[in-house]
N, C-alpha and C positions, 0 to 999 in steps of 0.2 A: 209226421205226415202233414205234409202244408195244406191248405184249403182249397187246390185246385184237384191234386189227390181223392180228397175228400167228396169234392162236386161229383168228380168222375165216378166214383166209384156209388155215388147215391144213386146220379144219373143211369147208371147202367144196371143198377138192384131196383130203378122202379123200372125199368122200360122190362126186364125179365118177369119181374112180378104180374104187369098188365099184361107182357105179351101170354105167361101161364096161365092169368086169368080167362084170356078169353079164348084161347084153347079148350082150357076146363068147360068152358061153356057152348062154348061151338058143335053144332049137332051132327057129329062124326062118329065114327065104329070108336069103342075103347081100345081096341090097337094102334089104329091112328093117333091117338089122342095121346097116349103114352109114347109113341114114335118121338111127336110133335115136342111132349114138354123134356124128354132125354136131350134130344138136340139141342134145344132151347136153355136146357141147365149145360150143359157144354159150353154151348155161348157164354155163358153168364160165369161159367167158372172161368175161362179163356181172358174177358172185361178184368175183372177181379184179380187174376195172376200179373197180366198187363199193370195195374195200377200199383199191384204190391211191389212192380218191379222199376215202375216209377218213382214210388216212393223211395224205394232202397237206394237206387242211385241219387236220388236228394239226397240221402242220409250220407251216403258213399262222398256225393262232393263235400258237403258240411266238414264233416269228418276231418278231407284233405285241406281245405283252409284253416279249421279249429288248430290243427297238428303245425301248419304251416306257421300262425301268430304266436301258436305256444313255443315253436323252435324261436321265435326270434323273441319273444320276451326270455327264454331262458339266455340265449345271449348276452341282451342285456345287463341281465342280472348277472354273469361273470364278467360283463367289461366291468361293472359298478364295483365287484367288490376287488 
């Protein structure tokens, strides 16, 4: 996971944390308040899927050029011998 991955996904595990915090703390009926942090974990799970799926196609391109240098070093390596 590269460091942009990584921002993102801090960036959006605090903004869910502050926003359940002050939920938690906001002077509302406790149905509201559990309405509020469900939705709000949805969000945060939705941020989260998003980044893993970021990440993976990094991984997914890496991958296609890693495969692409190693077909052409093996090449080489039968033109040499």
């Amino acid at each position: 996971m590269n460091n942009k991955s990584k921002i993102l996904i801090a960036i959006g595990a605090s903004i869910a944390i502050g926003a359940a915090l002050g939920v938690l703390f906001a002077p509302e009926d406790g149905i509201e308040t559990r309405k509020k942090i469900l939705k709000r974990s949805r969000k945060l799970v939705g941020t989260v899927n998003d980044g893993i799926d970021e990440g993976r196609e990094s991984l997914e391109d890496i991958k296609s050029v890693l495969e692409k240098q190693l077909h052409k070093v093996n090449r080489k390596i039968q033109e040499i011998r």
